[in-house]
N, CA, C and O atoms as CSV, one atom per row, in Angstrom:
chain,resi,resn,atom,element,x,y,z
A,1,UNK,N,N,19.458,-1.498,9.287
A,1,UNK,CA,C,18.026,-1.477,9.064
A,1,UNK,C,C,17.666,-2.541,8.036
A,1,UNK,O,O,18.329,-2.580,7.000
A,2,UNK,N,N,16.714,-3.371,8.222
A,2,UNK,CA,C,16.195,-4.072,7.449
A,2,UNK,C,C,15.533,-3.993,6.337
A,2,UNK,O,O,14.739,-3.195,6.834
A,3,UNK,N,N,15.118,-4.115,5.195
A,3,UNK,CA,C,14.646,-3.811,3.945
A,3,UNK,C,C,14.409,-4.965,3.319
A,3,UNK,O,O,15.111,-5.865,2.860
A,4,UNK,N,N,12.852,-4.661,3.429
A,4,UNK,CA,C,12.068,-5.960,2.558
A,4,UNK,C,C,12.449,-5.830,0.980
A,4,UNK,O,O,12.650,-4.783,0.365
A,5,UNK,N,N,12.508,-7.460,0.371
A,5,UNK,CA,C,12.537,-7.513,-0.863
A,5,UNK,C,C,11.734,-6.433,-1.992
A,5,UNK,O,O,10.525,-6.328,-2.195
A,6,UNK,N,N,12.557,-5.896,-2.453
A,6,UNK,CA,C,11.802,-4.937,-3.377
A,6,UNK,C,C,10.562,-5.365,-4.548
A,6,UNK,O,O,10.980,-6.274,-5.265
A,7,UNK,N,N,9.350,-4.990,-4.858
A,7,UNK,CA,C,8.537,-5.552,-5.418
A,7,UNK,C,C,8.404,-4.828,-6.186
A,7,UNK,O,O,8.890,-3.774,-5.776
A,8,UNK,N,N,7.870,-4.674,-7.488
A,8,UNK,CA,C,7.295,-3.734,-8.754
A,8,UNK,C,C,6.032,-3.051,-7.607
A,8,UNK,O,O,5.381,-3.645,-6.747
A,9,UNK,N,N,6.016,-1.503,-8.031
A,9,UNK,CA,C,5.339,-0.627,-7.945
A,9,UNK,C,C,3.896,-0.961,-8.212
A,9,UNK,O,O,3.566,-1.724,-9.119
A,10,UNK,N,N,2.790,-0.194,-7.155
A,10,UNK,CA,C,1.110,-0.569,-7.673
A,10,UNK,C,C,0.799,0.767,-8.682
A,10,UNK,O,O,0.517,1.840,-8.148
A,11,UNK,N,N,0.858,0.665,-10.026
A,11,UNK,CA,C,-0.033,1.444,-10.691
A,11,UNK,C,C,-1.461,2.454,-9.977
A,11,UNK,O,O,-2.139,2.191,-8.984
A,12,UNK,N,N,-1.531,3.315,-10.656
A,12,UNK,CA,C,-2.577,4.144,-10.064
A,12,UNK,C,C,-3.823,2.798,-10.411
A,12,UNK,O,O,-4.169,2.298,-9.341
A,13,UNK,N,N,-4.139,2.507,-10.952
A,13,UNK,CA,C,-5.363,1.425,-11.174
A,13,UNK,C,C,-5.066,0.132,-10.402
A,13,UNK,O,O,-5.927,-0.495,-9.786
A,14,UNK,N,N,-3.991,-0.155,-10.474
A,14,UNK,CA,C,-4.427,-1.756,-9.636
A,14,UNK,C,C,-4.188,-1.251,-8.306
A,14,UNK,O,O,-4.939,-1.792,-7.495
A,15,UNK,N,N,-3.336,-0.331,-7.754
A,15,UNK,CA,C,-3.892,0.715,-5.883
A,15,UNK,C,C,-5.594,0.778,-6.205
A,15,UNK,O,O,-6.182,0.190,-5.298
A,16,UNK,N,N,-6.085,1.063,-6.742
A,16,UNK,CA,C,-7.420,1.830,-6.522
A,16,UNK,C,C,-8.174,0.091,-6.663
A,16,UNK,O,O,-8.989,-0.093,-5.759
A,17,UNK,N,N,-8.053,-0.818,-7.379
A,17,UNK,CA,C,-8.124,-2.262,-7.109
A,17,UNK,C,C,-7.650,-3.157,-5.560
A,17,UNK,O,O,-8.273,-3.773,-4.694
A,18,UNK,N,N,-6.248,-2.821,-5.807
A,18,UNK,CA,C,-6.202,-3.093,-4.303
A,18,UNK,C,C,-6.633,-2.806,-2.965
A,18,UNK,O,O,-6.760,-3.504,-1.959
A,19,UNK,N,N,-6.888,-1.199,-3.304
A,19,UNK,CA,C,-7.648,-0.558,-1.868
A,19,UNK,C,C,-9.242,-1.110,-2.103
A,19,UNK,O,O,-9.898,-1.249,-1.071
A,20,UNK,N,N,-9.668,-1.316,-2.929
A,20,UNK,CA,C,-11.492,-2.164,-2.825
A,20,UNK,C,C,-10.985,-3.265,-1.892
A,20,UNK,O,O,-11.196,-3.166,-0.683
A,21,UNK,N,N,-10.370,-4.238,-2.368
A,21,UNK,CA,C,-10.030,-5.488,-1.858
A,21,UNK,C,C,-9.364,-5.778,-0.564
A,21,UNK,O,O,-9.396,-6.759,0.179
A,22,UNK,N,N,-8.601,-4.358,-0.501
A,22,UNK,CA,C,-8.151,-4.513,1.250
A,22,UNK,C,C,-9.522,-3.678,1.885
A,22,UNK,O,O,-10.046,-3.943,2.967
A,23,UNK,N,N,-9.833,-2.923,1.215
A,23,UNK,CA,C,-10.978,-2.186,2.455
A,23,UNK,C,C,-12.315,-3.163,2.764
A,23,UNK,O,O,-13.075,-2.952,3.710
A,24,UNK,N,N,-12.474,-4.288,1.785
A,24,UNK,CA,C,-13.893,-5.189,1.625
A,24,UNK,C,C,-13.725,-6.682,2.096
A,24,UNK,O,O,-14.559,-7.443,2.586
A,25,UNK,N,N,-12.373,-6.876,1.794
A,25,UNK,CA,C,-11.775,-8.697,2.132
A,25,UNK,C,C,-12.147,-8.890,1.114
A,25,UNK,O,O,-12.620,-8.113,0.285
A,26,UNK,N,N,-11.848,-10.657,1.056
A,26,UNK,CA,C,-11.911,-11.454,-0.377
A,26,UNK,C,C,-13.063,-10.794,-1.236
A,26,UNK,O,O,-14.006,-10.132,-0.802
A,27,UNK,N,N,-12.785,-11.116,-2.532
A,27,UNK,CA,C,-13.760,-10.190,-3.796
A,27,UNK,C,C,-13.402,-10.881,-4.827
A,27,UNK,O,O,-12.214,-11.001,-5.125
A,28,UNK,N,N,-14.238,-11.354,-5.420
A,28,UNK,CA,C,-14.025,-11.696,-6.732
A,28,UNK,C,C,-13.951,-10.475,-7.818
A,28,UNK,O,O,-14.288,-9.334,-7.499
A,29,UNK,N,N,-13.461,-10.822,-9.187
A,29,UNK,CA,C,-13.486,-9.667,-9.977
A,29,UNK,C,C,-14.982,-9.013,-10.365
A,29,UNK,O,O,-15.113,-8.040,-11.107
A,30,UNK,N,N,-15.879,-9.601,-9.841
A,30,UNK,CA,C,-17.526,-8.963,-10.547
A,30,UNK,C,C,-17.561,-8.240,-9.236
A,30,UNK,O,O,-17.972,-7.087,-9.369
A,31,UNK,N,N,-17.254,-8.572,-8.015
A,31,UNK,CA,C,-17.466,-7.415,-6.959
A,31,UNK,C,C,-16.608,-6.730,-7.114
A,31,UNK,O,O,-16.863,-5.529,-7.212
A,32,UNK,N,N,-15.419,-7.120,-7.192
A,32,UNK,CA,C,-14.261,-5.386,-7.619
A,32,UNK,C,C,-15.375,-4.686,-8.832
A,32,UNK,O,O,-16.059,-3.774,-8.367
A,33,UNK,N,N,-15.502,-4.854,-9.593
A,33,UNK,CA,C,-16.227,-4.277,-10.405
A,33,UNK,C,C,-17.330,-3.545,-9.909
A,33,UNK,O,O,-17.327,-2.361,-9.571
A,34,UNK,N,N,-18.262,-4.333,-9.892
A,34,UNK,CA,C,-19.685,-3.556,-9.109
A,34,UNK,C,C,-19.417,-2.297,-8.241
A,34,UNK,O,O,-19.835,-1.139,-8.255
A,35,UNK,N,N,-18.447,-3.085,-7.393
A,35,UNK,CA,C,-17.764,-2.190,-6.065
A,35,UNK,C,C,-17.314,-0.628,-6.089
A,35,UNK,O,O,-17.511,0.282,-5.284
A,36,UNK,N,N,-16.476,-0.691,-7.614
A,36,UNK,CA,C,-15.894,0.550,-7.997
A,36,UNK,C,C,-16.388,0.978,-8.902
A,36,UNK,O,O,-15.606,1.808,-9.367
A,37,UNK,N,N,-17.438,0.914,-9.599
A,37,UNK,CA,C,-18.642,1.381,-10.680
A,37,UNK,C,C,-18.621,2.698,-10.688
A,37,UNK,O,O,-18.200,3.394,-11.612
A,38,UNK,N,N,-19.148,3.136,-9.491
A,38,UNK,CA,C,-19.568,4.602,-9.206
A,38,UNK,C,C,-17.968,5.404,-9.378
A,38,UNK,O,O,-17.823,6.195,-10.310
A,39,UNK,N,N,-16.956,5.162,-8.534
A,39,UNK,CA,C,-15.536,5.719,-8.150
A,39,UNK,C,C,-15.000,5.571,-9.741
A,39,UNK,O,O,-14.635,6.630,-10.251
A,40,UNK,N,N,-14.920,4.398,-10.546
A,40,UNK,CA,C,-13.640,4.082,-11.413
A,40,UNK,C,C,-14.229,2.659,-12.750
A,40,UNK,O,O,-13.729,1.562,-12.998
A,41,UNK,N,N,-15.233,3.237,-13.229
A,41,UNK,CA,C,-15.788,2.407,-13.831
A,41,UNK,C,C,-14.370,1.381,-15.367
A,41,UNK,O,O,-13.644,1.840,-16.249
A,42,UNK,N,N,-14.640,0.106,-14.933
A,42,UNK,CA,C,-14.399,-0.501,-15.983
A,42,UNK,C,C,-15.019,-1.855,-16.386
A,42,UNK,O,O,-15.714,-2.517,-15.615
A,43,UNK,N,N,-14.778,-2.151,-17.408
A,43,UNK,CA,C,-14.758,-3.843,-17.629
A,43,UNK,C,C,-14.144,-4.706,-17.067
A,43,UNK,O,O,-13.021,-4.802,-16.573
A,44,UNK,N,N,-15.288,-5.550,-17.229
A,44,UNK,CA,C,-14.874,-7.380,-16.417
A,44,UNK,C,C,-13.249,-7.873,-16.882
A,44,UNK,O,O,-12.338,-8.404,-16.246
A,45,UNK,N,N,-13.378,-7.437,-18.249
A,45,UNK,CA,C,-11.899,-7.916,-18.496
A,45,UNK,C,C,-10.820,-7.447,-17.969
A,45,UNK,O,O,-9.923,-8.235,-17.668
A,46,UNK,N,N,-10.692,-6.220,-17.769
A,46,UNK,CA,C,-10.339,-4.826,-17.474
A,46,UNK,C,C,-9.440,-5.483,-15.962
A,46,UNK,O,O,-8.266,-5.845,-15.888
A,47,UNK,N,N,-10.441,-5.453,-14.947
A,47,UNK,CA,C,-10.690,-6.099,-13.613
A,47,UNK,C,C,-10.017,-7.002,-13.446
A,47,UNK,O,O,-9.192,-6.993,-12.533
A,48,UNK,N,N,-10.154,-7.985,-14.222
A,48,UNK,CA,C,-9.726,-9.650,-14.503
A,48,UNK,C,C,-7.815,-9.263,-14.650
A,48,UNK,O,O,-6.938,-9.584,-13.848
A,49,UNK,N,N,-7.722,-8.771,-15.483
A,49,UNK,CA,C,-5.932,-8.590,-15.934
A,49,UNK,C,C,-5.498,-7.545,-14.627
A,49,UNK,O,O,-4.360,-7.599,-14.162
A,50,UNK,N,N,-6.168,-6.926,-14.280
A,50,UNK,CA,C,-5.311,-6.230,-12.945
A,50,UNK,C,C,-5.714,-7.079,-11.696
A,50,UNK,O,O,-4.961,-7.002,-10.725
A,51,UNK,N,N,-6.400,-7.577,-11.643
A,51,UNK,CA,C,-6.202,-8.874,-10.283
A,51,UNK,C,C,-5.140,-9.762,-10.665
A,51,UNK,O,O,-4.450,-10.022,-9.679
A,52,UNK,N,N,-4.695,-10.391,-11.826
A,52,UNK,CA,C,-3.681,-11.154,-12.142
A,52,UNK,C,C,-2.267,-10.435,-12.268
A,52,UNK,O,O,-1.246,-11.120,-12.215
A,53,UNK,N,N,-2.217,-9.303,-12.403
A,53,UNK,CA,C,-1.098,-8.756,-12.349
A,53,UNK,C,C,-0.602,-8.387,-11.092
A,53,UNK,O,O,0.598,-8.145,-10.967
A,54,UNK,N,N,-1.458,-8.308,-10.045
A,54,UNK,CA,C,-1.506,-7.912,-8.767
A,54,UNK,C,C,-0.943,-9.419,-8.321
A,54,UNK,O,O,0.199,-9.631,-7.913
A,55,UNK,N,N,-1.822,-10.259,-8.460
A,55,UNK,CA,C,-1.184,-11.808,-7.869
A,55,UNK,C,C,0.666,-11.865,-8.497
A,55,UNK,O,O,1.674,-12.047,-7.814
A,56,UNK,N,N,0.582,-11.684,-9.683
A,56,UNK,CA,C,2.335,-11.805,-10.634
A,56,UNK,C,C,3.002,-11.286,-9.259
A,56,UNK,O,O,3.515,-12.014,-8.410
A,57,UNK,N,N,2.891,-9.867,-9.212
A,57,UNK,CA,C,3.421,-9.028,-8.136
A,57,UNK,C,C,3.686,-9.091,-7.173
A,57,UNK,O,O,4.381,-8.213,-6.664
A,58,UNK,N,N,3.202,-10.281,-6.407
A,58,UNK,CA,C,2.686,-10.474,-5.487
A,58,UNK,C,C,1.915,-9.771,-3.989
A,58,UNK,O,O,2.196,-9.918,-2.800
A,59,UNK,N,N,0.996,-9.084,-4.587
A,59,UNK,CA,C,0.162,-8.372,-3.744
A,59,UNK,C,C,-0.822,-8.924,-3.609
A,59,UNK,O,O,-1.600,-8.193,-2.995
A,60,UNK,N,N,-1.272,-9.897,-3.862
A,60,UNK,CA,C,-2.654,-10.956,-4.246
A,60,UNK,C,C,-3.091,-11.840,-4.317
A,60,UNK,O,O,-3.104,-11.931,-5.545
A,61,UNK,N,N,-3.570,-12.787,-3.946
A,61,UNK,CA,C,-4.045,-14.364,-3.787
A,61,UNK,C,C,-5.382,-15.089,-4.296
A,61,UNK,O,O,-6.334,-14.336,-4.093
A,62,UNK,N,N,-5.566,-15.654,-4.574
A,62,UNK,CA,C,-6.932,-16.243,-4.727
A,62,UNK,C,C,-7.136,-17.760,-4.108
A,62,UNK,O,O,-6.396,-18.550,-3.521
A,63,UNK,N,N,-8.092,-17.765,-4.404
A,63,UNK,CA,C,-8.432,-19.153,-4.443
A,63,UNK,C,C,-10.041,-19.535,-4.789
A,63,UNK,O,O,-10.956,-18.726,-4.633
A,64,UNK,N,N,-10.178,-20.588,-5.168
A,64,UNK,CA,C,-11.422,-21.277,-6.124
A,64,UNK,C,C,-12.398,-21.183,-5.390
A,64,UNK,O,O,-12.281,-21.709,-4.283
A,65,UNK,N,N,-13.711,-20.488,-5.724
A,65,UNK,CA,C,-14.915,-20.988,-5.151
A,65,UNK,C,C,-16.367,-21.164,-6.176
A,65,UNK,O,O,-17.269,-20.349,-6.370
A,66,UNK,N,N,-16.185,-22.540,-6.718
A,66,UNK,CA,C,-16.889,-22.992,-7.871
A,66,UNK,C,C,-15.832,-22.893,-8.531
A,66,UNK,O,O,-14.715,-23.396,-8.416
A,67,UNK,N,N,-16.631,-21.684,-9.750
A,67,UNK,CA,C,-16.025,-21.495,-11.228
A,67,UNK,C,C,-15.354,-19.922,-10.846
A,67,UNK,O,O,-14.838,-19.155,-11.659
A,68,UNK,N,N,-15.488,-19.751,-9.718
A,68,UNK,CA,C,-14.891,-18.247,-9.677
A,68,UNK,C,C,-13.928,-17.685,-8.396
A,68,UNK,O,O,-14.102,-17.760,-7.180
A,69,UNK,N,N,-12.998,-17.178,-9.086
A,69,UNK,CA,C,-11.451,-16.898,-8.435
A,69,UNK,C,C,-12.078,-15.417,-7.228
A,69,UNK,O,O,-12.509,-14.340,-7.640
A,70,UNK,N,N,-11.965,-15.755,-5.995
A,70,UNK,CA,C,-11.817,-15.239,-4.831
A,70,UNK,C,C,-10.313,-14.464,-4.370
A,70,UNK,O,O,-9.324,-15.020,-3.895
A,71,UNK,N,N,-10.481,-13.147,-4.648
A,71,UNK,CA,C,-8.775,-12.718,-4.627
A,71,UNK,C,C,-8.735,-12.018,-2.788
A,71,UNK,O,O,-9.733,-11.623,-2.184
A,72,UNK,N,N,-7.728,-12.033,-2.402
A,72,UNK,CA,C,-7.055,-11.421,-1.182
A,72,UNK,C,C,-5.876,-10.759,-1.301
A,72,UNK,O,O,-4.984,-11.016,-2.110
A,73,UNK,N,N,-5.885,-9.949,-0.525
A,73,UNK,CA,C,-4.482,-9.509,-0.320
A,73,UNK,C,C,-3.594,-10.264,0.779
A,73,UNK,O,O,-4.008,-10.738,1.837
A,74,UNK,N,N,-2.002,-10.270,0.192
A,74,UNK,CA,C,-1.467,-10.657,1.003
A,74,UNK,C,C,-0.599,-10.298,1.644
A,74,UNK,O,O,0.385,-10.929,2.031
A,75,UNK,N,N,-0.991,-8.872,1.876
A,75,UNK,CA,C,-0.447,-8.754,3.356
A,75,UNK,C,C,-1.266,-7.212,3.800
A,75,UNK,O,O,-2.130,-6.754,3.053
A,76,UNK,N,N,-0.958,-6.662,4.811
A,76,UNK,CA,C,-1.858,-5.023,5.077
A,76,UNK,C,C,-1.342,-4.226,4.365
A,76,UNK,O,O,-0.174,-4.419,4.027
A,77,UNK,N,N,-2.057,-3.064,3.906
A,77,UNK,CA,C,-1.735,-2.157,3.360
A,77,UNK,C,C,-1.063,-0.892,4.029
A,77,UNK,O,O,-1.156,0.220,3.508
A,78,UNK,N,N,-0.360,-1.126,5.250
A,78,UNK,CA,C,0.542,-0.265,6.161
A,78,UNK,C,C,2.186,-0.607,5.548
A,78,UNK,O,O,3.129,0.131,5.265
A,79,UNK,N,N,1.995,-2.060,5.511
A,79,UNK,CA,C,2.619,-2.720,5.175
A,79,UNK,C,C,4.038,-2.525,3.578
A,79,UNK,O,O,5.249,-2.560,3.358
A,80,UNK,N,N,2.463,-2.288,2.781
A,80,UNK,CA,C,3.083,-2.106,1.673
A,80,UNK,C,C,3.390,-0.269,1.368
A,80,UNK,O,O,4.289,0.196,0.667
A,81,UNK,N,N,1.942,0.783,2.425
A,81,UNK,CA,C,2.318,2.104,2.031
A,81,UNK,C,C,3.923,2.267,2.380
A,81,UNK,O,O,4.652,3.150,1.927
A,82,UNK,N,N,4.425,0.893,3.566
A,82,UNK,CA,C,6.223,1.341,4.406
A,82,UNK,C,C,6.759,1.135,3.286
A,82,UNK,O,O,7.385,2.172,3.063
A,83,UNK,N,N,6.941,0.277,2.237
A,83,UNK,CA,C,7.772,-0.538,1.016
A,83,UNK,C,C,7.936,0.874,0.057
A,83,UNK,O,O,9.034,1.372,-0.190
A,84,UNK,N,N,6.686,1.397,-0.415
A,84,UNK,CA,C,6.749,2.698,-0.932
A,84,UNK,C,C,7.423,3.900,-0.318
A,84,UNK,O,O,8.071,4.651,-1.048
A,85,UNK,N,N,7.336,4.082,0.696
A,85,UNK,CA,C,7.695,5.289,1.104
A,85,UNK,C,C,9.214,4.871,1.351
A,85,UNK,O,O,9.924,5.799,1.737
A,86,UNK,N,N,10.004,3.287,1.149
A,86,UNK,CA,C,11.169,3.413,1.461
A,86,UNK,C,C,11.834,3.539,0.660
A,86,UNK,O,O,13.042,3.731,0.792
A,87,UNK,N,N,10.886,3.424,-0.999
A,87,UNK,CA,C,11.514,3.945,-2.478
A,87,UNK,C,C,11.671,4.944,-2.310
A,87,UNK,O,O,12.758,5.514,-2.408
A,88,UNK,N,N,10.545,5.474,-1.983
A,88,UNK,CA,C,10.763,7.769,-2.247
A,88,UNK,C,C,12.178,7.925,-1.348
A,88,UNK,O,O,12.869,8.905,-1.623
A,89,UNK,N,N,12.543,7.226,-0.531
A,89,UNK,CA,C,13.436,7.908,0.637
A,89,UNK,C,C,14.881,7.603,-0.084
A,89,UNK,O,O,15.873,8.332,-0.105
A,90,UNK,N,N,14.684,6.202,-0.715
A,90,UNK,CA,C,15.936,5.528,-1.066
A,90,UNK,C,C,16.295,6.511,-2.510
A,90,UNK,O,O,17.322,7.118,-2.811
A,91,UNK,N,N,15.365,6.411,-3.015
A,91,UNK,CA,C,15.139,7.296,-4.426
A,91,UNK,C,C,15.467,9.124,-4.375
A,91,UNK,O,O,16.291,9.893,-4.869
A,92,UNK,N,N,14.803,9.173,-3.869
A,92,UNK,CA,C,14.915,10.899,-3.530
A,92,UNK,C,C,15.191,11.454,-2.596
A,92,UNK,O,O,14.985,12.661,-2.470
A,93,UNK,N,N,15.980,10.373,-1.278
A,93,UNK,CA,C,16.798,11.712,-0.779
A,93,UNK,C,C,18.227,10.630,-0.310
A,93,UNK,O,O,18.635,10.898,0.820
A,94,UNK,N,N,18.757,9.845,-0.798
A,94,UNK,CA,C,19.358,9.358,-0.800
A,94,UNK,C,C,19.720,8.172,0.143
A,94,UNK,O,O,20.885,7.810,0.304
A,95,UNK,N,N,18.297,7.394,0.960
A,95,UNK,CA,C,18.194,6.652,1.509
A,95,UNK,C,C,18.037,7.810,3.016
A,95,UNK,O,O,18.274,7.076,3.976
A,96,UNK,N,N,17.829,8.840,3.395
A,96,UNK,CA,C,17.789,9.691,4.377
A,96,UNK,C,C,16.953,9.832,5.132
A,96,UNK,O,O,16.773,11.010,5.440
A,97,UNK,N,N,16.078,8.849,5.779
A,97,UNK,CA,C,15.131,9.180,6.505
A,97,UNK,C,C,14.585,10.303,7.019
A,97,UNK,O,O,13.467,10.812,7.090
A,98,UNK,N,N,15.813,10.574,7.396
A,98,UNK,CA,C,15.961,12.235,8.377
A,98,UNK,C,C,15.676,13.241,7.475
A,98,UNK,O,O,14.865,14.069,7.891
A,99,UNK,N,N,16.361,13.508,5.704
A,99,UNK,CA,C,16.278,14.315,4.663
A,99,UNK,C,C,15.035,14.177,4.225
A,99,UNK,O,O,14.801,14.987,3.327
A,100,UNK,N,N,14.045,13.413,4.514
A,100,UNK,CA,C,12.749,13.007,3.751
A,100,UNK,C,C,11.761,13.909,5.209
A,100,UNK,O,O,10.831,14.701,5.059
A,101,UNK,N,N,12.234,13.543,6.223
A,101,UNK,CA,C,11.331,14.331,7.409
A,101,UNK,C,C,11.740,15.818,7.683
A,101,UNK,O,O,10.959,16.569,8.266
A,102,UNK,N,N,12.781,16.171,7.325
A,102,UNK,CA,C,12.794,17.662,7.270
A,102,UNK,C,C,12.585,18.329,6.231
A,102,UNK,O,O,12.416,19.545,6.324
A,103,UNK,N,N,12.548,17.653,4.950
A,103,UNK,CA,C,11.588,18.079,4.003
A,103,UNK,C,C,10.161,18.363,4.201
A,103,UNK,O,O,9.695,19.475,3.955
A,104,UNK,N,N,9.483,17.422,4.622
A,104,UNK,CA,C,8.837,16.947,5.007
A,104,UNK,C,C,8.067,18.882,6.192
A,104,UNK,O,O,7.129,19.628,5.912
A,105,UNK,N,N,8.826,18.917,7.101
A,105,UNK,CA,C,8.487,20.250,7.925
A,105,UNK,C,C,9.047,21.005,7.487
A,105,UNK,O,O,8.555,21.984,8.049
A,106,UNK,N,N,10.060,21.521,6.603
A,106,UNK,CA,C,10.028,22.506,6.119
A,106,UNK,C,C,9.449,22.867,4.838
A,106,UNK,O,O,9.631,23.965,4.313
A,107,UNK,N,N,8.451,21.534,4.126
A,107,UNK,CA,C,7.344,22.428,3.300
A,107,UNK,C,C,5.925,22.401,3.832
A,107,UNK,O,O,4.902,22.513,3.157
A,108,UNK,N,N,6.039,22.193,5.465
A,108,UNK,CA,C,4.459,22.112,6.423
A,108,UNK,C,C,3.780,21.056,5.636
A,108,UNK,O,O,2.596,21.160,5.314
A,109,UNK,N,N,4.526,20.034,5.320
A,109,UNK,CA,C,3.574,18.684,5.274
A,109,UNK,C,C,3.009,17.526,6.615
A,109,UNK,O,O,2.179,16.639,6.810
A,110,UNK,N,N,4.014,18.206,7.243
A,110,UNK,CA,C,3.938,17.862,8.911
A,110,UNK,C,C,3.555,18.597,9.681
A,110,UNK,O,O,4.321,19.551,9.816
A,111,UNK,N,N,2.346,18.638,10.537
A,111,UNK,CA,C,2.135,19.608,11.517
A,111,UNK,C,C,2.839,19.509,12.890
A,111,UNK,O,O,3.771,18.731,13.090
A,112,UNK,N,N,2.368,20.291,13.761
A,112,UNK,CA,C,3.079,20.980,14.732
A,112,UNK,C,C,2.504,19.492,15.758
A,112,UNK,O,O,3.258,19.093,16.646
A,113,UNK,N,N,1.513,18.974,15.583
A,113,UNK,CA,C,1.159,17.669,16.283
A,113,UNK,C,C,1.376,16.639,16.034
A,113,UNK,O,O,1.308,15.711,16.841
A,114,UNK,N,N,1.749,16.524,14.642
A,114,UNK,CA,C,2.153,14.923,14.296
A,114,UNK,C,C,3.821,15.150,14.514
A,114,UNK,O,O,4.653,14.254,14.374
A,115,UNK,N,N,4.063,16.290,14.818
A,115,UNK,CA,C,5.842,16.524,14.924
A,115,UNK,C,C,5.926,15.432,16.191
A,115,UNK,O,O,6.540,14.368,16.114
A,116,UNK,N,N,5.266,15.850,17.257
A,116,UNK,CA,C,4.946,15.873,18.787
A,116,UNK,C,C,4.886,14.248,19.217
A,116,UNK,O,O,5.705,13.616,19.885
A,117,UNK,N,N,3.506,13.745,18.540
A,117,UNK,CA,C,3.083,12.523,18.314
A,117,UNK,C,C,4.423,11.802,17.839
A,117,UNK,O,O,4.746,10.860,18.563
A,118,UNK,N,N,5.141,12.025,16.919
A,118,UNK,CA,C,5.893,11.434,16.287
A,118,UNK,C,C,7.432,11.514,17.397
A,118,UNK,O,O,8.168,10.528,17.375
A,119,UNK,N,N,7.691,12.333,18.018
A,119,UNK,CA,C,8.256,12.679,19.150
A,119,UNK,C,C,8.152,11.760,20.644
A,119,UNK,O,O,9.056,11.472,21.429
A,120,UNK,N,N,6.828,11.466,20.686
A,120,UNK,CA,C,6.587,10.542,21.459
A,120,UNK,C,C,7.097,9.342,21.234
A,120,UNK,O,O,8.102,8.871,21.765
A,121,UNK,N,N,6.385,8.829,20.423
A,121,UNK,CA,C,6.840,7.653,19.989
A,121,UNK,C,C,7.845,7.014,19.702
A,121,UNK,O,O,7.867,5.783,19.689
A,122,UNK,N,N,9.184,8.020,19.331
A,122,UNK,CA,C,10.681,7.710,19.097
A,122,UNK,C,C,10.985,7.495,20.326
A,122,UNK,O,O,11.561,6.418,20.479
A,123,UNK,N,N,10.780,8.270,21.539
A,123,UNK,CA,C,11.040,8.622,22.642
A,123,UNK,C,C,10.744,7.064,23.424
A,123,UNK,O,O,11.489,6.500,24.225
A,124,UNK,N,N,9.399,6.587,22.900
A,124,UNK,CA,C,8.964,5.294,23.916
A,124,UNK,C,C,9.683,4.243,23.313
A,124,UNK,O,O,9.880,3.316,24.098
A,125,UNK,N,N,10.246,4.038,21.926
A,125,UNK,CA,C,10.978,2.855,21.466
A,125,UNK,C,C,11.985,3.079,21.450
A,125,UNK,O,O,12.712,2.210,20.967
A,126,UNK,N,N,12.642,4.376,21.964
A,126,UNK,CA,C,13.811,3.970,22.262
A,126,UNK,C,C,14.285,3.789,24.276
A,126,UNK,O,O,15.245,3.332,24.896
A,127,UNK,N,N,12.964,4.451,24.644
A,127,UNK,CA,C,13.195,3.608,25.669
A,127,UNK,C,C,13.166,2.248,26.431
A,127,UNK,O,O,13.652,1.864,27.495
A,128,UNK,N,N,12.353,1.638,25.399
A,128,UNK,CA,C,11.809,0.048,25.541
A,128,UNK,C,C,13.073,-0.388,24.510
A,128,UNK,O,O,12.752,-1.568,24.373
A,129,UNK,N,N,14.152,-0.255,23.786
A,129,UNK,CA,C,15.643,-0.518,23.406
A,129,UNK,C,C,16.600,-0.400,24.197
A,129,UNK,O,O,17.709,-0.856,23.920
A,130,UNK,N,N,16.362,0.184,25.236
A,130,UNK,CA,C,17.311,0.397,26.643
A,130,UNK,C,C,16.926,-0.195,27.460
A,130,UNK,O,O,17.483,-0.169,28.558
């Protein structure tokens, strides 16, 4: 199995930064701001150091328009929830996919339809592998 380069973790604040910016497209830091006013109020400065820490990280991009930095994400956020969830697996159940999904139904975090759904779908990629 393949395993993307491991990246530093998104803080509860720069996720709640990043999800403005993936749910809106490019944003400068005065629209992250404005944007999350109501949800997660902070300062411009505030804003400013977690878009740059997000770029360090590389979850983030910009580029110039005038005098003011236009940030993106760079890449989907399916993307990065897989990177996380392959810490929890690698982390807490010892890389076990399987130990993380029967956890998983035996504390009914999985229903009886996403079992099914999820059933399907193993079923069709591994027949399109044959």
């Amino acid at each position: 199995m393949r395993h993307n380069k491991p990246r530093k973790t998104l803080s509860v604040l720069e996720h709640v930064v990043m999800d403005f910016v993936w749910s809106h497209g490019p944003a400068s830091s005065e629209q992250v701001r404005v944007g999350l006013s109501a949800r997660r109020p902070m300062k411009d400065p505030t804003v400013r150091t977690i878009l740059r820490r997000l770029e360090q990280k590389g979850y983030a991009t910009h580029r110039v328009d005038g005098r003011t930095y236009i940030y993106t994400g760079t890449e989907r956020p399916q993307n990065v929830a897989a990177r996380a969830v392959r810490q929890i697996i690698d982390r807490f159940c010892g890389g076990s996919v399987e130990q993380l999904l029967v956890g998983m139904v035996d504390h009914e975090v999985v229903d009886r339809q996403e079992l099914q759904s999820l059933a399907r779908k193993i079923a069709r990629r591994k027949q399109k592998e044959s």
